[in-house]
N, C-alpha and C positions, 0 to 999 in steps of 0.2 A: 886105493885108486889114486894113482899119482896125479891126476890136474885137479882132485876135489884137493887135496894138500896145497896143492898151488895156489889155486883160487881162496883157499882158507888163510893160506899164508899173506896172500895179498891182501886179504879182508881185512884181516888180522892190523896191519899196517897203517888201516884207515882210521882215524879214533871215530870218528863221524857215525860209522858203519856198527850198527848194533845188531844185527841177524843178514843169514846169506845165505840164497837156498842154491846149492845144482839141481835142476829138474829136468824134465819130457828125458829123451833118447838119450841122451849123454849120462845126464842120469843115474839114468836105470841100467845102464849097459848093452842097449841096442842101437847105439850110434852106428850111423852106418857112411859111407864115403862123402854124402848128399846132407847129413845132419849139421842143426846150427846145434849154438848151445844157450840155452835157457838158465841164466842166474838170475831170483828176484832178491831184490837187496831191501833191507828198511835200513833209513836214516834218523837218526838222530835229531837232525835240521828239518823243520815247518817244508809241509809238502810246498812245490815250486807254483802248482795250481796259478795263485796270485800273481807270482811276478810272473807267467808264463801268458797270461791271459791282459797283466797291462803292459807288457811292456815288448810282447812277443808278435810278431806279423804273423798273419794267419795267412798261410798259402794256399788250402784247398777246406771246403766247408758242402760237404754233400749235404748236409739239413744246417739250417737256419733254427728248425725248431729244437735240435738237437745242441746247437753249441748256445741258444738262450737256457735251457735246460741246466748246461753245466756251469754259465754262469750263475743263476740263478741258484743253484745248490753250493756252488762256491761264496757265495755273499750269504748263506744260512749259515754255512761252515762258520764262516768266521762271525757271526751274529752273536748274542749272546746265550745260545744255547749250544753253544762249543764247548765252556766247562762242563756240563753237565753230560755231552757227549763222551766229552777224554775220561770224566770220572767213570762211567758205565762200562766203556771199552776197558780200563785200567782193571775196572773188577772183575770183568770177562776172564781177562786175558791171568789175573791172581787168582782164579778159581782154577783155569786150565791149568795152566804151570807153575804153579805156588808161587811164594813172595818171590823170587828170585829177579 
């Protein structure tokens, strides 16, 4: 599939960039004229969550109880049961797909 090459190759180029998925229609190969394309990328770099939420203008906010919500889950995030968090996910994710 020449643009997952592409896109890999691009990835490839980022050091930051530690996994990159092609997903939905593209894909799977039933992209059709009308189709977007779906890459989820993980980085390397502390999600932006924090600086996005102090430092970012909020343009449109349909719940109030919804963006106290993510704040509130973003300040656990970072609380002191974060190590405890990354340690559990790290184990997850070495059981899934071994040491590597």
């Amino acid at each position: 599939m020449p643009l997952a090459d592409d896109l890999a190759g691009y990835f490839a180029d980022h050091p930051l960039v530690e996994l990159a998925f092609l997903f939905g229609s593209v894909g799977d190969g039933r992209a059709g004229f009308a189709s977007d394309l779906d890459v989820a990328v993980m980085s390397g770099r502390a999600p932006l969550l924090g600086q996005v939420l102090h430092e970012g203008t909020r343009l449109y906010c349909e719940s109030n109880a919804r963006y106290a919500e993510l704040i509130k889950r973003h300040m656990f995030d970072q609380a002191d049961w974060r190590p405890y968090r990354e340690r559990i996910l790290r184990e997850r994710r070495q059981r899934w797909i071994g040491n590597s």
